[in-house]
C-alpha positions in Angstrom: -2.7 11.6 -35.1 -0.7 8.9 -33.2 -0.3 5.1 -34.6 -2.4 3.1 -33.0 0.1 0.4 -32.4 2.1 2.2 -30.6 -0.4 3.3 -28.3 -1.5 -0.5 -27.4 2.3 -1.6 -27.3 2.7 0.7 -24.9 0.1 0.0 -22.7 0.5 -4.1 -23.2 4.3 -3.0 -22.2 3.0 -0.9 -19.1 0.3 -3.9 -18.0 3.0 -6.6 -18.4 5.2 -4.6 -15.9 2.2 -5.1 -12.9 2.9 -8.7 -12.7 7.1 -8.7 -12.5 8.5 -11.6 -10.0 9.3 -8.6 -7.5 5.9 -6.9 -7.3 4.0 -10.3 -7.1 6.7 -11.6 -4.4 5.8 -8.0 -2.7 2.1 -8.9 -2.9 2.3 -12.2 -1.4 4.3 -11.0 1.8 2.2 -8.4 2.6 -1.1 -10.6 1.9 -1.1 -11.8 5.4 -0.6 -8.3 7.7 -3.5 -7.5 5.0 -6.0 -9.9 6.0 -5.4 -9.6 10.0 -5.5 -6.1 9.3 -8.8 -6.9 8.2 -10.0 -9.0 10.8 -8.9 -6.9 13.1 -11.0 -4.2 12.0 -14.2 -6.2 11.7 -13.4 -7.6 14.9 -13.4 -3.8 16.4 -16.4 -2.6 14.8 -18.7 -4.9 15.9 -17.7 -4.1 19.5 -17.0 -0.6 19.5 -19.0 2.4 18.5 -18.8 4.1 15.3 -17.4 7.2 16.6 -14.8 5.0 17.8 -14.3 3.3 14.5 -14.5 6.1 12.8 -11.3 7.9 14.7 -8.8 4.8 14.4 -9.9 4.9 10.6 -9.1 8.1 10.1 -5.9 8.1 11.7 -4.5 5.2 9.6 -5.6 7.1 6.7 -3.5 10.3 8.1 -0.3 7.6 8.6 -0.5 6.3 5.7 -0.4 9.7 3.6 2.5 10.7 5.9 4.2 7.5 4.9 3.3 7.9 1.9 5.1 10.8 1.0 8.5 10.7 -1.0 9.9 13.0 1.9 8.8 10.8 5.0 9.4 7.6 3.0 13.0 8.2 2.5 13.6 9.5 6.1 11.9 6.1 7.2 13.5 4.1 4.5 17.1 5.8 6.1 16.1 5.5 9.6 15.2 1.9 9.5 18.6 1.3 7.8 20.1 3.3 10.2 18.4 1.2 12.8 19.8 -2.5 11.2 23.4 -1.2 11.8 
């Protein structure tokens, strides 16, 4: 049976970790592409049509599981530093 104390040391140790200067700092600068993102979007669907809505949904959701993935990511995270040079 594992020690308790451990357990909940371990997860106050992995909660802790969520709120580190970098990951907050992260948060903050992508807050405001966030909120036009969402403005946007509530902007379109009240003037388009579902099916419309619908499709340029989907299709973020597809570009951001491409992104997502470690292979894409680091071919992105390489071609953008190729790109600064």
């Amino acid at each position: 049976m594992p020690d308790s104390g451990r357990v909940r040391r371990k997860r106050k140790d992995t909660a802790a970790r969520l709120l580190e200067g970098p990951r907050v700092m992260l948060g903050i600068a992508a807050a405001p592409a966030y909120f036009v993102g969402l403005l946007a979007g509530s902007a379109l669907y009240g003037i388009s049509s579902d099916t419309v809505y619908r499709r340029i949904t989907f299709m973020l959701v597809i570009a951001s599981a491409i992104i997502a993935l470690p292979v894409t990511g680091d071919a992105i995270v390489t071609f953008l530093a190729a790109a600064e040079r």
